[in-house]
N, CA and C of each residue as an Amber inpcrd file, in Angstrom:
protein
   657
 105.6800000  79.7340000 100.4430000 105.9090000  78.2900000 100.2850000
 105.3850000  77.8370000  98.9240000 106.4430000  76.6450000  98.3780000
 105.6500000  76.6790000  96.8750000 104.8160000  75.9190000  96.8650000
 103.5200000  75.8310000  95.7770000 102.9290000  74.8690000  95.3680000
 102.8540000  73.8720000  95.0610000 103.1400000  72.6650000  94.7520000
 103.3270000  71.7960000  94.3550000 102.2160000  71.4280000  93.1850000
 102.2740000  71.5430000  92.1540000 101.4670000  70.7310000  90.7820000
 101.1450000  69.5400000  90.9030000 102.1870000  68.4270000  91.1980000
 101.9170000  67.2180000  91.5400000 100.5570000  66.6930000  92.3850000
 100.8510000  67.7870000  93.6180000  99.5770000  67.9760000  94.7170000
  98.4640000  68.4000000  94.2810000  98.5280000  69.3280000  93.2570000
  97.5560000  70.0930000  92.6330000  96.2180000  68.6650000  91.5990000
  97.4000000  68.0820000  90.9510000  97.2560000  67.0930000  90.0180000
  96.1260000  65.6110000  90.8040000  96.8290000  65.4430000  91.5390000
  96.8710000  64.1730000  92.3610000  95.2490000  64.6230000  93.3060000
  95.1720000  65.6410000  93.6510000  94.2290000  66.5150000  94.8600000
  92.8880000  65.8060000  93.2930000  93.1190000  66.3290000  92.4150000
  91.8640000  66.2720000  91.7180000  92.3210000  65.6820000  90.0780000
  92.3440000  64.0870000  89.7090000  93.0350000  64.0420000  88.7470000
  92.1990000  64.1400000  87.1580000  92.7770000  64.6630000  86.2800000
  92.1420000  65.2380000  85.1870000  90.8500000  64.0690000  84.7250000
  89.4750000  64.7060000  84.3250000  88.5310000  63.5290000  84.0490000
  88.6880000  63.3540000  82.6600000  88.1760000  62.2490000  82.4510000
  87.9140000  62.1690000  80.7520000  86.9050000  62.3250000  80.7910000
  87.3970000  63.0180000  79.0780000  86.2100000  63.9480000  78.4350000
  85.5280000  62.9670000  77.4390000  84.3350000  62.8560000  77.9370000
  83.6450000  62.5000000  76.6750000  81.9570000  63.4150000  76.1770000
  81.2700000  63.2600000  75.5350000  80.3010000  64.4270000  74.7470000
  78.9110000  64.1980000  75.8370000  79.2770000  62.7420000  77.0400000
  78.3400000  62.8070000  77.4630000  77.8110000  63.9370000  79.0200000
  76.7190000  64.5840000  78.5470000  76.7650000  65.7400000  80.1370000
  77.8530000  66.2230000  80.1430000  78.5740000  66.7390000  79.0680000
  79.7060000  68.0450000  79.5500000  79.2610000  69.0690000  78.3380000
  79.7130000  70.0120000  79.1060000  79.5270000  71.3200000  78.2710000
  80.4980000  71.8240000  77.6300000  80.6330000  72.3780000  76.2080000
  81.4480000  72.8910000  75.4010000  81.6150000  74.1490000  75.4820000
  83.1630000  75.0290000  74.7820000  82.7070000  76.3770000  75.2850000
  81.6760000  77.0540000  74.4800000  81.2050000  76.4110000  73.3850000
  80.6680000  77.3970000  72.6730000  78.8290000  77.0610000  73.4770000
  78.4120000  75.7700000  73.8430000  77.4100000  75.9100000  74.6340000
  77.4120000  77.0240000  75.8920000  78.9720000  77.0520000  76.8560000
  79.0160000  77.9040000  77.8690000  78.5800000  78.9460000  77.3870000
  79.2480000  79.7770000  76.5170000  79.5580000  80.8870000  76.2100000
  77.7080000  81.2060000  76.1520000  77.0220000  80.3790000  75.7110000
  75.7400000  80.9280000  75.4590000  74.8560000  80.8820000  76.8420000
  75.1230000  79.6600000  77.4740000  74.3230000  79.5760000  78.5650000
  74.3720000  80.9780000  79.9620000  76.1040000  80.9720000  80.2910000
  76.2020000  81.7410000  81.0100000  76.0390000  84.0030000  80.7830000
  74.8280000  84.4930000  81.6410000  74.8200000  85.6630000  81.2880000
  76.3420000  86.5870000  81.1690000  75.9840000  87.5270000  80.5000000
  77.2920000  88.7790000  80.7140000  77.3730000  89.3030000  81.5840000
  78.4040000  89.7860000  82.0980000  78.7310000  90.1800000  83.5960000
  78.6890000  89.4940000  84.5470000  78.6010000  87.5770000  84.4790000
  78.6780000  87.1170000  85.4200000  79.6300000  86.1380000  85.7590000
  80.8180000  86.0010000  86.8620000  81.9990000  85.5040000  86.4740000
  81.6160000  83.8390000  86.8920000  81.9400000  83.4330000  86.0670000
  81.6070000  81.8670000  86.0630000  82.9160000  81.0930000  84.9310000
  82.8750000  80.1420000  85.0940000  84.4360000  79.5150000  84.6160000
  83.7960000  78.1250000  84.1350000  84.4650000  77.8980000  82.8480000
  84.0020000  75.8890000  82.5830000  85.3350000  75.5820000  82.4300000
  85.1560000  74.1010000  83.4160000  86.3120000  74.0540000  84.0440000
  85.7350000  72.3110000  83.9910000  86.7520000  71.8380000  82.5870000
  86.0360000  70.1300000  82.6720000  84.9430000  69.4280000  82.2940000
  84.4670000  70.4960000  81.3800000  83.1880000  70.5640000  81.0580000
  81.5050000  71.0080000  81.9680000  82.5960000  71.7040000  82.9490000
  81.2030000  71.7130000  83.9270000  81.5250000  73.6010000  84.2450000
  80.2440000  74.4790000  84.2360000  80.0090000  75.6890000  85.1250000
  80.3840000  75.7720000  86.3280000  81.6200000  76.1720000  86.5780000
  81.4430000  76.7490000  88.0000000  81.8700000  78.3450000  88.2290000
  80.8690000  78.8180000  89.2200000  80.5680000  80.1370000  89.5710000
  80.9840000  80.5680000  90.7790000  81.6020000  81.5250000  90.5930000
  82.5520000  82.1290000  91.7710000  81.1640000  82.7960000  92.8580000
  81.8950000  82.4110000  94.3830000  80.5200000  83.0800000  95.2340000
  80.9410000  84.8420000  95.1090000  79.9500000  85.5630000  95.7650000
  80.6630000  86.9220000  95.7300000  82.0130000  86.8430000  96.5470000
  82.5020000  87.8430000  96.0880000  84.0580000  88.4080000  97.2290000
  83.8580000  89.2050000  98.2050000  84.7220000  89.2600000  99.4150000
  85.1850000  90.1100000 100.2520000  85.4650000  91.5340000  99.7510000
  85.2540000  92.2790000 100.5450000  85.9040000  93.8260000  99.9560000
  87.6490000  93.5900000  99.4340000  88.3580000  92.7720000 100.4760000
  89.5620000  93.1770000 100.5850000  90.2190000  92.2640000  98.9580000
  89.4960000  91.3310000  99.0030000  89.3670000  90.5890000  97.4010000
  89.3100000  91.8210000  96.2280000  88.3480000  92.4680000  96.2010000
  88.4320000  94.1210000  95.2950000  89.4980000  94.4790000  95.5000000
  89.3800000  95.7860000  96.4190000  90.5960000  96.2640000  96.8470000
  91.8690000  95.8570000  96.2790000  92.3330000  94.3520000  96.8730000
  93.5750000  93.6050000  96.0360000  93.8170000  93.8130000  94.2750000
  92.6030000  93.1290000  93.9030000  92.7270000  93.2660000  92.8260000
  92.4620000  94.3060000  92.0170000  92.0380000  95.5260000  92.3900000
  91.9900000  96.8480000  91.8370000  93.4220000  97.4920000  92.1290000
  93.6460000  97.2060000  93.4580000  95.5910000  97.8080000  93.2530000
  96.4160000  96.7790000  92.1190000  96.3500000  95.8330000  91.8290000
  96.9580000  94.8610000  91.2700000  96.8850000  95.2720000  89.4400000
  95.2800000  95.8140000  89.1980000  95.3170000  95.7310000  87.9650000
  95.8160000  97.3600000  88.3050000  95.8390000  98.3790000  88.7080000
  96.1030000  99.4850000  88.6950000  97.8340000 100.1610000  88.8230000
  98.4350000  99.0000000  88.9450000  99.8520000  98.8980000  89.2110000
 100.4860000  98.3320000  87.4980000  99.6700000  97.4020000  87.0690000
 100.2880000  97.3330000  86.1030000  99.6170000  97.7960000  84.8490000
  98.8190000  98.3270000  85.1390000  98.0840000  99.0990000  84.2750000
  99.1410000 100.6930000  83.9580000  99.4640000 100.9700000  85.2060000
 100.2510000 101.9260000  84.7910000 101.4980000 102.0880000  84.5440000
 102.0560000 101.0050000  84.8190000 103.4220000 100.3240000  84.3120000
 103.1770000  99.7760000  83.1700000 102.4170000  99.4120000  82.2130000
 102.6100000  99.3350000  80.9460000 102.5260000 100.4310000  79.7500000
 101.8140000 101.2240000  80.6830000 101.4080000 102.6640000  80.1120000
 103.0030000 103.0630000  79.8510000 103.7760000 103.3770000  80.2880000
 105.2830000 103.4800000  80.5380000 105.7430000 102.6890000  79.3850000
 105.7100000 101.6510000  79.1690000 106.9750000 100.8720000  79.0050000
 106.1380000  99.8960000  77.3180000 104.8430000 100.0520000  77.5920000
 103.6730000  99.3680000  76.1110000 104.5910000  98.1010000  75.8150000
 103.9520000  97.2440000  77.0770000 104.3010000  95.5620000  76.7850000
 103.4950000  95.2090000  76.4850000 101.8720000  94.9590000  76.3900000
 101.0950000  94.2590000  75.7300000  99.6620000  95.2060000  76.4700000
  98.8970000  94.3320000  77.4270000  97.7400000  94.2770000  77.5500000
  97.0430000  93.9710000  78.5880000  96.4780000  94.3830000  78.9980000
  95.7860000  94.1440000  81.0350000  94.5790000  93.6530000  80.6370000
  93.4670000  92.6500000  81.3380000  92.4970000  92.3050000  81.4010000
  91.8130000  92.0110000  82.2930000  90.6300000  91.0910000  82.5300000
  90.4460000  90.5680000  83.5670000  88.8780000  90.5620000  83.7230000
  88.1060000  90.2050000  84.8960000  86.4850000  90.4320000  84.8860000
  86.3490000  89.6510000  85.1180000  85.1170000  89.6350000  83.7070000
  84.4120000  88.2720000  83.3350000  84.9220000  87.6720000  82.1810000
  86.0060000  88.5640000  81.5010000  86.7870000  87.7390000  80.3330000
  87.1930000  86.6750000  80.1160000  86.0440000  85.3810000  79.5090000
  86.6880000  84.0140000  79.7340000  88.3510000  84.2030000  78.1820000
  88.6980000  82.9430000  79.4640000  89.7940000  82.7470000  78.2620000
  89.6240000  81.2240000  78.0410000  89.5300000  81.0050000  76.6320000
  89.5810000  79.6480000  75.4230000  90.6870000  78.7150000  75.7570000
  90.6110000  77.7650000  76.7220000  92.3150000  76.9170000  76.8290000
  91.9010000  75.9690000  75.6490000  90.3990000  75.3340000  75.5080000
  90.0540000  74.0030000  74.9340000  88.7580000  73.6480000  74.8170000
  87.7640000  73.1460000  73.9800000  86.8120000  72.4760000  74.0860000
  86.1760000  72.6820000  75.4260000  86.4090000  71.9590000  76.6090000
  85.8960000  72.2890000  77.7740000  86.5700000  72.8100000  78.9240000
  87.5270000  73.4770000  78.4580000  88.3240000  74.6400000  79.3580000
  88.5780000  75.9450000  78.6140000  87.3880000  76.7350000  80.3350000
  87.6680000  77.5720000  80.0410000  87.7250000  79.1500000  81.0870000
  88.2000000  79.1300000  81.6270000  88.3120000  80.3060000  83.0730000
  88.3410000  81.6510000  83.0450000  87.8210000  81.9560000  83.7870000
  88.1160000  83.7190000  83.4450000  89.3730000  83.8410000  84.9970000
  90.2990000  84.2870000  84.5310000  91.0870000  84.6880000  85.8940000
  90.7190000  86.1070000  86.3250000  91.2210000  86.1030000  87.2810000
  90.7580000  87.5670000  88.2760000  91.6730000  88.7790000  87.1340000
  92.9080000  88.4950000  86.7490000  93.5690000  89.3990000  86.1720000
  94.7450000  88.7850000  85.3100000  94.9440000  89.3940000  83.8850000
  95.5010000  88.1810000  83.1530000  96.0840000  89.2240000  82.1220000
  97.1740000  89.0700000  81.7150000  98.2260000  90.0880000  80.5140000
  98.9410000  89.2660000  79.7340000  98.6200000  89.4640000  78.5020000
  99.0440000  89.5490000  77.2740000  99.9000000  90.2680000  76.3540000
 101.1330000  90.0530000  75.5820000 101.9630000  90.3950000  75.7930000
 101.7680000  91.1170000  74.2990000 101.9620000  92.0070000  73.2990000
 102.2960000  92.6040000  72.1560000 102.5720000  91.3330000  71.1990000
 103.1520000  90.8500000  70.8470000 103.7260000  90.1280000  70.0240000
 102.2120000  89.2750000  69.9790000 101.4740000  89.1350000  71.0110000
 100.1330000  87.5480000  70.8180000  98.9310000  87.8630000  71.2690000
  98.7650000  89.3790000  70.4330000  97.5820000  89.9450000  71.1210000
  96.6120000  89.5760000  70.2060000  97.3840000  88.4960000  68.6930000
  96.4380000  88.0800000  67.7070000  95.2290000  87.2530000  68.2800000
  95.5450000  86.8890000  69.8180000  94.5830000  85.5470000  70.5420000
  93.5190000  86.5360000  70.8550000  93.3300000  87.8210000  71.1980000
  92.2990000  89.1540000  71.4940000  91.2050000  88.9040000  70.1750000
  90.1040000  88.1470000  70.7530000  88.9010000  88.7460000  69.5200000
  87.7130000  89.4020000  70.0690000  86.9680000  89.9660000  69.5510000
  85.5490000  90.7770000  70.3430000  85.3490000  90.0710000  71.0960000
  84.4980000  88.6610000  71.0450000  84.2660000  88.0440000  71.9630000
  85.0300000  87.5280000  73.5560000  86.1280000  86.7420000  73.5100000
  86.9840000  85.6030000  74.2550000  88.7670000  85.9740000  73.8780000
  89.5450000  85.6280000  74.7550000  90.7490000  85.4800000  74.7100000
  90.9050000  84.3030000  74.0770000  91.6460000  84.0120000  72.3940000
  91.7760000  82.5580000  72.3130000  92.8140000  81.9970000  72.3460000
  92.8740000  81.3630000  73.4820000  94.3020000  81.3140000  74.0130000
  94.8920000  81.2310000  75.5610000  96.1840000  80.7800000  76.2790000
  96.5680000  81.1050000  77.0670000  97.0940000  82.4770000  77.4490000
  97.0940000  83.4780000  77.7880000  97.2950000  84.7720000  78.3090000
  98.7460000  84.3000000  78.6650000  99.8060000  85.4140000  78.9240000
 101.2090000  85.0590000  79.1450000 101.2860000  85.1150000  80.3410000
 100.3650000  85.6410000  81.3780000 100.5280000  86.1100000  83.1540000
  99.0010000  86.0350000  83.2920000  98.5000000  84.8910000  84.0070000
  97.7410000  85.3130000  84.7970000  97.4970000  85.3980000  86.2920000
  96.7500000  86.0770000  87.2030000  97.1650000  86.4010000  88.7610000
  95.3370000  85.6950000  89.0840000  95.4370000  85.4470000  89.9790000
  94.6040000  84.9270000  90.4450000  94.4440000  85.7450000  92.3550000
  93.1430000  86.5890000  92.5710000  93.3210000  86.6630000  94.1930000
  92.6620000  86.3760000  94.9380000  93.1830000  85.4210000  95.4780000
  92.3670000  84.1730000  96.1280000  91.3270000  84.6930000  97.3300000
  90.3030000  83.7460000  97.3620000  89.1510000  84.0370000  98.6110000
  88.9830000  82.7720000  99.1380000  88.1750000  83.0150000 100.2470000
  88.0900000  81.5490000 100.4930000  87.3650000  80.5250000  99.8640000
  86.5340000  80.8990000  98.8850000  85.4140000  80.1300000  98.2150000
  86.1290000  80.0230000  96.9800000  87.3510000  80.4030000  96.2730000
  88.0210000  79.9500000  95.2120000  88.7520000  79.3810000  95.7250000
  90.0410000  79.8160000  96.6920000  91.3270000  78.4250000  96.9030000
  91.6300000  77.3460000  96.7050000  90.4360000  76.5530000  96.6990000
  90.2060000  75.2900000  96.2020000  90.9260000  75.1530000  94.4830000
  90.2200000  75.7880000  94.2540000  90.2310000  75.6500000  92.9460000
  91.7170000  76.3890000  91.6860000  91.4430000  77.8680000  92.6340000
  93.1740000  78.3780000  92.6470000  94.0120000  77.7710000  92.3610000
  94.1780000  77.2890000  93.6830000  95.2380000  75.9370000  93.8500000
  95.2790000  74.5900000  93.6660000  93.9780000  74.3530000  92.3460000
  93.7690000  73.0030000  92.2430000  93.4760000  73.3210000  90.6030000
  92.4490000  73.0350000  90.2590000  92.2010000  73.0910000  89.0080000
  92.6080000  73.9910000  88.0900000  92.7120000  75.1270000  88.1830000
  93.5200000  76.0610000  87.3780000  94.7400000  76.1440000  87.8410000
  95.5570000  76.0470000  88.7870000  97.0610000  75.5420000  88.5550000
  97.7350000  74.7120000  87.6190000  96.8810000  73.7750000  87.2920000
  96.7560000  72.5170000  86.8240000  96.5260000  72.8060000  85.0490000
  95.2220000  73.4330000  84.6490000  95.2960000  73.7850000  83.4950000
  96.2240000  75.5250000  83.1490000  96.6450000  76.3230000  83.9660000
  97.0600000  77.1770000  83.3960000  98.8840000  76.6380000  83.2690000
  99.1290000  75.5940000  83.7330000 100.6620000  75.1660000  83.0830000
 100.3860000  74.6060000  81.8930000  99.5850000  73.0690000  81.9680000
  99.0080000  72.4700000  80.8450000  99.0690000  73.1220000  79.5480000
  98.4030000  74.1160000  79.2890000  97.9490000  74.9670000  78.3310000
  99.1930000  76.1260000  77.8250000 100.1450000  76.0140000  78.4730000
 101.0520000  77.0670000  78.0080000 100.9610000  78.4040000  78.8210000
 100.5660000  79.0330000  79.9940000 100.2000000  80.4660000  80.2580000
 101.7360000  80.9460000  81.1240000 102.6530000  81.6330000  80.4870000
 103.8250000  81.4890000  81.1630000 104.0270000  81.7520000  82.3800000
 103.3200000  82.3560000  83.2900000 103.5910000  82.7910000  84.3860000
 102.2320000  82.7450000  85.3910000 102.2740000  83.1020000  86.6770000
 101.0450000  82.7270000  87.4710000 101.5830000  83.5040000  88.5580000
 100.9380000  84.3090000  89.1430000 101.0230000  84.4570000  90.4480000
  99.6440000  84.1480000  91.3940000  99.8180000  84.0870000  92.7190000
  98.6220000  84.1310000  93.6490000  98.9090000  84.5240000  94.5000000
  97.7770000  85.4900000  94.6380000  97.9680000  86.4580000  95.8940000
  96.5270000  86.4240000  97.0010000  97.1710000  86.0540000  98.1220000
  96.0060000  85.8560000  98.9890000  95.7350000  86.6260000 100.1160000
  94.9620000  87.3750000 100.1300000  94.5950000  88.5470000 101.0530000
  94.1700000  88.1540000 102.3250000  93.7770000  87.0510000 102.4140000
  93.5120000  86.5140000 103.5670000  94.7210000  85.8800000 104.7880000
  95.4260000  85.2690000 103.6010000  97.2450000  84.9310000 104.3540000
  97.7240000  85.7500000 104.2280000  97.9870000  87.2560000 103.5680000
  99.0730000  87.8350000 103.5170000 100.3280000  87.3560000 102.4960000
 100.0630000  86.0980000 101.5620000 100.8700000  85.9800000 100.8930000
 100.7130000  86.2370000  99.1470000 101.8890000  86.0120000  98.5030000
 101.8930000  86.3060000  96.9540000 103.2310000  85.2190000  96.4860000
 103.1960000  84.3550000  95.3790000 103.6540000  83.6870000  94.8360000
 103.8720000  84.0230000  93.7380000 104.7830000  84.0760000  93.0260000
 104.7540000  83.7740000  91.7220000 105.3020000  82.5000000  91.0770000
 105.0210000  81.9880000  90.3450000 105.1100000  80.7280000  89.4590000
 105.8940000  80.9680000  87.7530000 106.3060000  80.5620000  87.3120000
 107.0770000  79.8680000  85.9200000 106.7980000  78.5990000  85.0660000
 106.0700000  78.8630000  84.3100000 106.2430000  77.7760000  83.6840000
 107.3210000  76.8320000  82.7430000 108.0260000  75.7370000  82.8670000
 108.8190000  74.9930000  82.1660000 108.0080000  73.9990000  82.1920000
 107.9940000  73.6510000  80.7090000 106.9990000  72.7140000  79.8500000
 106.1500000  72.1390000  80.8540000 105.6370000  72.6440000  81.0340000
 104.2660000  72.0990000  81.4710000 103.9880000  71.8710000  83.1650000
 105.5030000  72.1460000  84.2080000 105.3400000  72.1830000  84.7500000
 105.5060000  73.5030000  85.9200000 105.2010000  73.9310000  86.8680000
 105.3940000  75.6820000  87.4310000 106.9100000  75.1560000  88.7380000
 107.6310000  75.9240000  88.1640000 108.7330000  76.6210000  89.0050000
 108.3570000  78.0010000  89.9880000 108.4900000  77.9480000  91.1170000
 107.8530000  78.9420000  91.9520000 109.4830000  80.0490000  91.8960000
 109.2400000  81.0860000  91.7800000 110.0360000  82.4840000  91.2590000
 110.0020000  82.9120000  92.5260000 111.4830000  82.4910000  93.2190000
 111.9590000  82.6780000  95.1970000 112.1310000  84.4180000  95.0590000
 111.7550000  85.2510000  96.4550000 112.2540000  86.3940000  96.1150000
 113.7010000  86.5890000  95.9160000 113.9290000  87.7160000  95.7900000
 115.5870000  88.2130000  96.0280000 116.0730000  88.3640000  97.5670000
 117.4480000  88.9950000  97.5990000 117.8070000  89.2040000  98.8980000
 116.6510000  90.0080000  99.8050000 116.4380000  91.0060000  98.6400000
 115.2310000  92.1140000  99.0750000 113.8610000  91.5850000  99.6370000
 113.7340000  90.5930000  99.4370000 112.1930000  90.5350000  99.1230000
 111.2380000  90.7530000  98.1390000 112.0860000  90.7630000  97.0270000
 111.1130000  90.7210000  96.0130000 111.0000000  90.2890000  94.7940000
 109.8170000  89.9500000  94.6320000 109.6040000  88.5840000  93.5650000
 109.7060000  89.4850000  91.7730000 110.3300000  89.1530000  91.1730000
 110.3890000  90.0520000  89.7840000 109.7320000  88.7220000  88.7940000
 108.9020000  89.6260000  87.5230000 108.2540000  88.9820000  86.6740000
 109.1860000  88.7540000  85.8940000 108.8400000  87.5680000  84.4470000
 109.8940000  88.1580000  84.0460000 108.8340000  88.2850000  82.5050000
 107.7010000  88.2000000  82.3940000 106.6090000  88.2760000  81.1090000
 106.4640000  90.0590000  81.5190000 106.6910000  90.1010000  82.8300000
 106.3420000  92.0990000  82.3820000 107.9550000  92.1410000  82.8510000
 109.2370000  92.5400000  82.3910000 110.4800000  92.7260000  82.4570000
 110.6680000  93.8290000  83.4290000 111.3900000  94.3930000  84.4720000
 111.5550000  95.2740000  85.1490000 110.6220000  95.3380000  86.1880000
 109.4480000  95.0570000  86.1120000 108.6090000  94.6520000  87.2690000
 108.3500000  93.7360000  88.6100000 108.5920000  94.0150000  89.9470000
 108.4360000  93.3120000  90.7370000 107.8790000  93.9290000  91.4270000
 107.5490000  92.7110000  92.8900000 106.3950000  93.0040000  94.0910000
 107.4020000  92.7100000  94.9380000 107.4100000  93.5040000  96.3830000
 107.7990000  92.5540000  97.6880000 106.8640000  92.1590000  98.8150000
 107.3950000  91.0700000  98.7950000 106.2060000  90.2560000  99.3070000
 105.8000000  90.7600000 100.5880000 106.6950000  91.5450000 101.8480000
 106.1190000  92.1760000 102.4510000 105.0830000  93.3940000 102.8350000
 104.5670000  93.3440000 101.2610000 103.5740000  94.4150000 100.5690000
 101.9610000  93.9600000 100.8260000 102.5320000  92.6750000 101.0370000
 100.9520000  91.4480000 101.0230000 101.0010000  91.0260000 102.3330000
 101.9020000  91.1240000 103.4790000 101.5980000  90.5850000 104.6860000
 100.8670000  91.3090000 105.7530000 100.9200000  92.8470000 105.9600000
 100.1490000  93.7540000 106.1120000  98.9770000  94.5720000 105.0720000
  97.4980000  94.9990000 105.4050000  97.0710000  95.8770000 104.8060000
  96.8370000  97.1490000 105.5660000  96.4970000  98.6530000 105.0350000
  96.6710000  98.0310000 103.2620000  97.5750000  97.7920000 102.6480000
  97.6200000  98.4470000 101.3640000  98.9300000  97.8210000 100.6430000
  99.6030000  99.4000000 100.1370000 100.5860000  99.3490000  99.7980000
 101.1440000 101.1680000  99.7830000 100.6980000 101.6600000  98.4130000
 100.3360000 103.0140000  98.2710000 100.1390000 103.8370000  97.4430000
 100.5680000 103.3400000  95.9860000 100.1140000 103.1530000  95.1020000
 100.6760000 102.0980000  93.6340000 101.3890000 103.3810000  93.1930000
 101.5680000 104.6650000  92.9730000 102.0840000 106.1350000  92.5810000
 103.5180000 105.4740000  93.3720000 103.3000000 105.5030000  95.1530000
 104.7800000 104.8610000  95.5810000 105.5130000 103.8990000  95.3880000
 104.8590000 102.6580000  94.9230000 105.1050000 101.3570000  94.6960000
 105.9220000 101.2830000  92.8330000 105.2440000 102.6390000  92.3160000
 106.0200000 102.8880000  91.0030000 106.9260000 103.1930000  91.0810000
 107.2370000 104.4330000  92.3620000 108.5670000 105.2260000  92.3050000
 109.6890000 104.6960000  92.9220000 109.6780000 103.4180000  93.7370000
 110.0830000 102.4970000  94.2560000 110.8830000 101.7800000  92.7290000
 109.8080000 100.8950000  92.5310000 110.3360000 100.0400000  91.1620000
 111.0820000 100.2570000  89.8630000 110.8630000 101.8280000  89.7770000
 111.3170000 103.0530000  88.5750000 112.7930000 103.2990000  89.2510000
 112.6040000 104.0660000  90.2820000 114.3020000 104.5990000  91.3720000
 113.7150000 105.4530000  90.6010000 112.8530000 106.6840000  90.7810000
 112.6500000 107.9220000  90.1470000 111.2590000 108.1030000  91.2460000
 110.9030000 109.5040000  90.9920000 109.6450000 109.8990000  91.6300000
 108.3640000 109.8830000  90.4690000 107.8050000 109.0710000  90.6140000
 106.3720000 109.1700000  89.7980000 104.9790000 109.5430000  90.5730000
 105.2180000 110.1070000  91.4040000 104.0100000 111.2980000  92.2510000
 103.6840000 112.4780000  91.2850000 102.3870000 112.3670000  90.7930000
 102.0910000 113.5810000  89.9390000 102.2000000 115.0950000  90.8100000
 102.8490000 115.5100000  90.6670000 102.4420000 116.9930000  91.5970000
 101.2810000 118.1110000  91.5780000 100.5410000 118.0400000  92.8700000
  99.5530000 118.7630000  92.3540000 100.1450000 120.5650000  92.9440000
  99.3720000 120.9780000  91.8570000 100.0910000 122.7070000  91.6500000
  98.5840000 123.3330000  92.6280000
């Protein structure tokens, strides 16, 4: 079912910014330690509680799927962590998992992503959803980030999103069931992949998406 932005918008409407009691990123960047995933979001810290196993899990098949599908095909760039990304002054989020495309990997510096990322995925828990589906919905159209999915381990579901200027078009599956990107080209999920766990073998889920066998053979 899609999201609605409007809802997203309206649920929590953007504050004004002014210098008083808000934090900048370059204050964040100093306050908050390394390795710890925390997001400024409005000028304010907020810190993700820990996750569920099945929260890992998700997102280790997720980055491990297209991690090796770019290996293949060298579209850009996989990320994710604690990697904040730079939208603005006082936005600034780290998503669960976020790709960058070749052509705008100039936004990659030692430090920070500066910039909107072209895909980012978000996998929802119950102590983010809120926010998932509220505040970063909200700034990752805003800001330009072309694509979005959310995948929630807890419902069994996965969305993907589109951005047109500024606002997200939700990307319906096919006859099949399955939702295709179009920032990683040739790549899709079916959504009946997310309604049961676990989730199938990412080696099968390649050889599926390829129409070829990509099972390494062991001798």
């Amino acid at each position: 079912m899609a999201y609605s932005i409007a809802k997203a918008r309206k649920a929590r409407p953007r504050q004004v910014v002014t210098t008083n009691g808000l934090i900048t990123f370059d204050q964040f960047y100093d306050l908050v330690e390394e390795n710890v995933k925390a997001h400024l979001l409005d000028g304010k810290i907020v810190r993700d509680s820990p996750a569920i196993p099945e929260h890992g899990f998700t997102n280790m098949w997720i980055v491990t799927l297209i991690h090796n599908y770019n290996e293949i095909f060298h579209l850009g760039k996989i990320g994710g962590g604690n990697t904040t990304v730079r939208l603005a002054k006082y936005q600034a989020p780290e998503p669960d998992i976020f790709f960058i495309r070749n052509h705008r990997l100039g936004i990659v510096n030692f430090k920070y992503i500066d910039g909107p990322p072209d895909l980012c995925i978000e996998v929802i828990s119950k102590s983010t959803r809120r926010i998932d589906r509220g505040r970063k919905f909200v700034l990752y159209a805003d800001y330009g980030v072309k694509e979005y999915w959310m995948i929630d381990p807890l419902r069994g579901t996965i969305e993907f999103y589109e951005n047109h200027d500024g606002e997200w078009t939700e990307i319906k599956p096919d006859a099949q069931g399955r939702l295709h990107s179009n920032v990683l080209p040739g790549l899709w999920l079916k959504t009946e992949w997310f309604a049961t766990y676990p989730l199938p073998p990412v080696f099968q889920v390649l050889s599926e998406i390829l129409g070829k066998n990509v099972v390494p053979s062991i001798n």
